[in-house]
N, C-alpha and C positions, 0 to 999 in steps of 0.2 A: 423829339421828346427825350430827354434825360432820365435816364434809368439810373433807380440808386443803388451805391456796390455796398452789400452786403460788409460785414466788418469782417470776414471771414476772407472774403475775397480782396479784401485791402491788403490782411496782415501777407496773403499769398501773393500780390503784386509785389508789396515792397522785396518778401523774401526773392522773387524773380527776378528785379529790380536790380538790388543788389548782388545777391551770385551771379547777374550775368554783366554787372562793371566788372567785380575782381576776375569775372572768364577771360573778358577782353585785356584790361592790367597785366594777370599772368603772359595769357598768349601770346600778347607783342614782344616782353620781355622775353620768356621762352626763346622766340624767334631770334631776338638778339644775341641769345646767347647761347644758340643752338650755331649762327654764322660765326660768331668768334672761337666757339669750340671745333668747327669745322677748318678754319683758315690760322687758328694759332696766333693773331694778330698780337694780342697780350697777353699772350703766355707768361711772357716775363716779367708782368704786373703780379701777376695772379696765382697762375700755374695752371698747367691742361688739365688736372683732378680737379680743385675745385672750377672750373667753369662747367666741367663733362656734366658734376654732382649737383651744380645751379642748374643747368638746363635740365634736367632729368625732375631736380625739385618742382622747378616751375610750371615744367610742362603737365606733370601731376597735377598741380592745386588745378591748371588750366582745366582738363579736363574733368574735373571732379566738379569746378564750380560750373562748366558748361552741365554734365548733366545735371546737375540737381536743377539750374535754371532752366530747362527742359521739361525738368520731374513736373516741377511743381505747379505746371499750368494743369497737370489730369487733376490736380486734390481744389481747381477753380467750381464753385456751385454752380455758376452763371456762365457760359462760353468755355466751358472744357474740353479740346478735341479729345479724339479718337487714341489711343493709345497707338498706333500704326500709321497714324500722321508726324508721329517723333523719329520712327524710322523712314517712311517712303514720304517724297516729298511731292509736292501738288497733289495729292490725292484726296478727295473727299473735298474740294473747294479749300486747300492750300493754297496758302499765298506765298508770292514769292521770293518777299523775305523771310519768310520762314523755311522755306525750301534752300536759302543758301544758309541760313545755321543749319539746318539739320543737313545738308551734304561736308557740311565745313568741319562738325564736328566728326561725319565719319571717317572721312582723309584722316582727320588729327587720331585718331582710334587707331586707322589702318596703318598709320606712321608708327606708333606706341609699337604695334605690334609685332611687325614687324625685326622694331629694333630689338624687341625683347626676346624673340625670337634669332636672332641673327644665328648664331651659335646652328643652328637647325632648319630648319626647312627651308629660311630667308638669307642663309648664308653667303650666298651668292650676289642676289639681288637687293639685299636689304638697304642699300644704300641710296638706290637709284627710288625703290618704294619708300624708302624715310622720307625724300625731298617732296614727295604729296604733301604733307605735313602744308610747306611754304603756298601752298595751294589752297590748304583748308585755311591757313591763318588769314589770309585774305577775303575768304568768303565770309569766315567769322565777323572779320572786321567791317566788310559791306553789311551785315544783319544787323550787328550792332547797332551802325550811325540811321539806318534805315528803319529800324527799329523805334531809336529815340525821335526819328523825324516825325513819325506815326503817332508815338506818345506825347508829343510835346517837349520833350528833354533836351533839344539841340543845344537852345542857349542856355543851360545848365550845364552843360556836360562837355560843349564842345572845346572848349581850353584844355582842360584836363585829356580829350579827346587825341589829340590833336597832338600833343605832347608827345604822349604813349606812343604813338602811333608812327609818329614821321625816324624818329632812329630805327624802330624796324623796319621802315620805307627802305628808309639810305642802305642800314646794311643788307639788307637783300638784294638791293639793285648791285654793290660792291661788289658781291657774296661771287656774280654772276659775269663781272665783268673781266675782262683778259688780262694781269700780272703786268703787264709793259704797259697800258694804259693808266693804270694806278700807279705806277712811277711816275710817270710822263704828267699826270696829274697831280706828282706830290704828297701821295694818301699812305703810299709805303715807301721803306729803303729799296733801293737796287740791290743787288747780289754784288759782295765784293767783287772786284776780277779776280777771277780765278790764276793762280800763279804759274807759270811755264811747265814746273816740276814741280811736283806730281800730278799727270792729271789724271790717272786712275782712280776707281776707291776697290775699297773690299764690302762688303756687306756682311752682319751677323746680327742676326734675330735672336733673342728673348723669346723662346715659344712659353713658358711660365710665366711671362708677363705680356704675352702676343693677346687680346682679346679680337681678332678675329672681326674687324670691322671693317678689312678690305680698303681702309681709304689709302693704306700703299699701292695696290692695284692698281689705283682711279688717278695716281700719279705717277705712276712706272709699270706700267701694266707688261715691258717687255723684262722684268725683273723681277717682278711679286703676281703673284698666281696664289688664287684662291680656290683648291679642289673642290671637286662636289663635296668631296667627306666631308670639309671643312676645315683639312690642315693646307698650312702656307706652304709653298714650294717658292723657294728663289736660288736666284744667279746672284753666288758667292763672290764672284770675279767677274762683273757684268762690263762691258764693253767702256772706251773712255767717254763715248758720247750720250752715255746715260747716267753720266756723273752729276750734271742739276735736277735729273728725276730722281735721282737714288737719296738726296740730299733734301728735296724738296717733299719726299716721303717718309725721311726722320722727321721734316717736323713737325707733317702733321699727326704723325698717329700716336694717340690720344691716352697711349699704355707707355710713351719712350724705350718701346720695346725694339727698336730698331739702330744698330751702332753703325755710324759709315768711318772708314779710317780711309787716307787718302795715301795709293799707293804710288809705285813709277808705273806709268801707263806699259802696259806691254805693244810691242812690237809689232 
């Protein structure tokens, strides 16, 4: 038997409808350019600010249109859940599509939070907690397609689907793969060779332009150190065999707050 939807509860489908394509839209995108801003790939397309200031954009509208598409099934007349079936998932006869939006949206919250945080509590670990993020975008993306499979929407939606979806596939899997295999692939340049003399560097930070995001750390962790307080501590004169980390940690971090000059190796 066919139940008629109210016009109340249409105008709230479509609005659901629609905030949670543009959730999906932003989100992939986000991811894209949350991995270019991570890896530096076209910095020199672009520039590290704006990609930092797009991902930051996107991941906003992302999660703004995830919750209102969330909101807006309580203001449903006919099949409203629970206001605590948006936060705990499977409870109260959840399903389990909906239990991977609403875990997918928390990661991407806990990801926000995090980073917003860096500076303080997360200063340390906020980097390792950001990449949840890459974790919720996926589950988003299974509620999504599994979503429209429910509704009907596949062959509507799934071109456009499908689009969105596979560049943030690739660069993630990139995102994640080892530096010589992506040569050997063709996907990036090799490192020039490095010349006979010099093969020292020196290091000198920008602490007024240092923001403290640690992803020096995460590629020369025996030369950049991130205190509990939350000031950088490095090795000015760092050994010559951590001259491709010291180098590979100007570029990624995301303030150009880090200068390498290349010295004569010491003795």
């Amino acid at each position: 038997m066919v139940h008629a939807v109210s016009e109340h509860d249409a105008g709230v489908w479509d609005v659901a409808t629609l905030s949670g394509r543009l959730a999906y839209v932003a989100m992939c995108l986000a991811a894209c350019w949350g991995v270019l801003t991570a890896t530096g790939w076209v910095r020199r397309i672009t520039g590290r600010s704006a990609l930092r200031v797009t991902h930051q954009a996107l991941a906003t509208f992302a999660v703004v249109m995830a919750g209102s598409h969330a909101v807006s099934f309580l203001l449903l007349d006919n099949g409203s859940p629970a206001a605590y079936q948006l936060v705990v998932p499977l409870v109260g006869g959840g399903e389990v599509r909906h239990a991977l939006g609403v875990v997918g949206l928390e990661l991407v919250l806990a990801a926000s939070v995090t980073a917003a945080l860096r500076r303080t509590a997360f200063h340390r670990d906020w980097l390792r907690l950001h990449r949840l993020a890459y974790v919720g975008v996926w589950l988003g993306a299974m509620h999504a397609w599994l979503g429209a499979s429910a509704s009907g929407h596949v062959a509507v939606v799934w071109l456009g689907g499908i689009t969105v979806l596979m560049p943030a596939v690739t660069l993630t899997v990139l995102r994640f793969l080892p530096p010589p295999l992506l040569v050997r692939l063709g996907l990036v340049e090799a490192d020039p060779p490095a010349r006979p003399e010099p093969t020292g560097v020196r290091v000198a930070v920008d602490h007024d332009r240092c923001g403290h995001y640690a992803l020096c750390q995460a590629q020369a962790p025996k030369v950049f150190r991130l205190l509990e307080d939350g000031r950088l501590r490095y090795a000015r004169n760092p050994d010559a065999d951590q001259a491709p980390q010291v180098r590979a940690a100007a570029r990624v971090c995301p303030m150009r707050a880090i200068r390498v000059d290349a010295v004569q190796a010491r003795p």
